[in-house]
N, C-alpha and C positions, 0 to 999 in steps of 0.2 A: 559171803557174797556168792548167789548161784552162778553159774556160768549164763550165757545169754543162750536161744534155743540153738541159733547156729554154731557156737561153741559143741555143744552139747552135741549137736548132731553130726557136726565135723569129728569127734572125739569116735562118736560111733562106729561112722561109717571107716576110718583108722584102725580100730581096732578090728573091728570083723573082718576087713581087706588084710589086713595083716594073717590073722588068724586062717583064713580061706587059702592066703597062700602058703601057708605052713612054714612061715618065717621065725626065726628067733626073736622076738623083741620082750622088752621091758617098760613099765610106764613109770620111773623114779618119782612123780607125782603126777595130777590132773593134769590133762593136757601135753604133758613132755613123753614123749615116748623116745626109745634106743633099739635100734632094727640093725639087727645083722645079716648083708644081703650074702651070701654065697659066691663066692668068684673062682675062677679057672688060673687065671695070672698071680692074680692079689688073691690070698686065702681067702679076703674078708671085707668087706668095707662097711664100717659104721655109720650108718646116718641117724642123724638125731629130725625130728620132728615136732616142732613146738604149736600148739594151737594159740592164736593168739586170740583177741578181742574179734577182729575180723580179718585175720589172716595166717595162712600155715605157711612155718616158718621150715626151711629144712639145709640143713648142713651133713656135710661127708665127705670124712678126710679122706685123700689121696695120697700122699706122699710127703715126706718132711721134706725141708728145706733143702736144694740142690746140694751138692757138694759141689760143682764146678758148672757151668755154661749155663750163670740165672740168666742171661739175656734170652738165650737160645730157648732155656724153656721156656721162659715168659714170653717170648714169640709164640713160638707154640701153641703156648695156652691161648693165646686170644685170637688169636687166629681160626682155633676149635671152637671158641665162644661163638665164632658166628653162625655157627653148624648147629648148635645145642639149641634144645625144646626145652626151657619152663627150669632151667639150672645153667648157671655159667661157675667158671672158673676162676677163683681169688686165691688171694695169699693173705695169712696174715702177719702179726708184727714182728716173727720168726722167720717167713719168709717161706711155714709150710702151707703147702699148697690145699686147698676144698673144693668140694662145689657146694653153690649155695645158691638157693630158690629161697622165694617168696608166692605164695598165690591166694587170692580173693578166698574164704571158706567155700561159697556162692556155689564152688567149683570142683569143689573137696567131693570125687565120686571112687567109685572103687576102681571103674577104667580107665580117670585118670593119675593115681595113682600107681596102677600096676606100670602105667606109660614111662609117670617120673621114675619109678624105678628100674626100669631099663634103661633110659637114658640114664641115671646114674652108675651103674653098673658098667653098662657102655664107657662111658666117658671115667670112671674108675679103674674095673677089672680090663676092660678090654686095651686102653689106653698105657698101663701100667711095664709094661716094659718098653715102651718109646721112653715115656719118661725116666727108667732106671738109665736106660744106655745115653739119653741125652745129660742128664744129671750127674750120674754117678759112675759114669765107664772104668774112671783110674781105680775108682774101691769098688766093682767089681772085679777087675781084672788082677788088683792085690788079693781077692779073696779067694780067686782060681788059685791064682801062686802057693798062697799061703794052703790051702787042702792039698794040692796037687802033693807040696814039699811033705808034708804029714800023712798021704795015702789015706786020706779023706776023701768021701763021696762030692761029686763034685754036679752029680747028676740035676740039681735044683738048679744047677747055671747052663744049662744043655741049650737054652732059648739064646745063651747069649754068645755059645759058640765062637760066631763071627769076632765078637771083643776080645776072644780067649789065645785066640790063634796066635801060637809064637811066644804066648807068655812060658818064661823060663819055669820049667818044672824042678828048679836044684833048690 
């Protein structure tokens, strides 16, 4: 079965926006692509890109499941959903967190792409140590302990400082 023109042309104008911006991605089959956006916080954030019949589909994990304060983050989260352009913020049945767009082919251009990918980025890489220190403060804070007691580098947790202070170094 061929794809429909819009398929076909949604697939294009994906790949060459990809390619133009000198991203890492992969197309596992037609239509399914795997982009690895570059981040400053988060090494990396995955977003997957599915072309459908008439509409792209796009997901990209954020962070696993909280370890401590899911209300608080899940406040959070929806809170930032009303901020966000063309992707909001889900969980799924683990309870880790994505964000996840839908949009028309119709629409599918390369400036608006590069756009959802800022916003994802945004709302991922930029976003991503609010959510560690709301989520995960106690197993960050054992994990200073824990290097600190072994004279291990501790320098990756430098952002969270504030959380570290006072934690026992014996």
């Amino acid at each position: 079965m061929a794809d429909a023109p819009d398929e076909t042309a949604a697939a294009q104008v994906i790949e060459a926006t990809l390619n133009d911006a000198g991203l890492a991605w992969e197309s596992p089959e037609r239509g399914n692509y795997v982009v690895t956006l570059p981040g400053t916080r988060k090494l990396s954030t995955t977003c997957s890109l599915i072309v459908g019949k008439h509409s792209l589909s796009l997901n990209a994990f954020v962070v696993r499941h909280p370890d401590e304060n899911d209300a608080e983050v899940h406040r959070w989260l929806l809170e930032r959903n009303l901020r966000l352009f063309g992707v909001s913020y889900a969980i799924d049945s683990l309870g880790d967190v994505y964000l996840v767009g839908k949009l028309p082919l119709s629409v599918v251009t390369a400036e608006e792409l590069d756009r959802l990918f800022g916003v994802i980025l945004e709302a991922a890489d930029g976003a991503f140590n609010t959510l560690l220190e709301l989520g995960f403060a106690s197993s960050i804070r054992k994990e200073y302990a824990w290097r600190v007691a072994r004279g291990e580098s501790t320098r990756n947790l430098d952002a969270f400082s504030h959380l570290t202070r006072g934690t026992s170094d014996s």
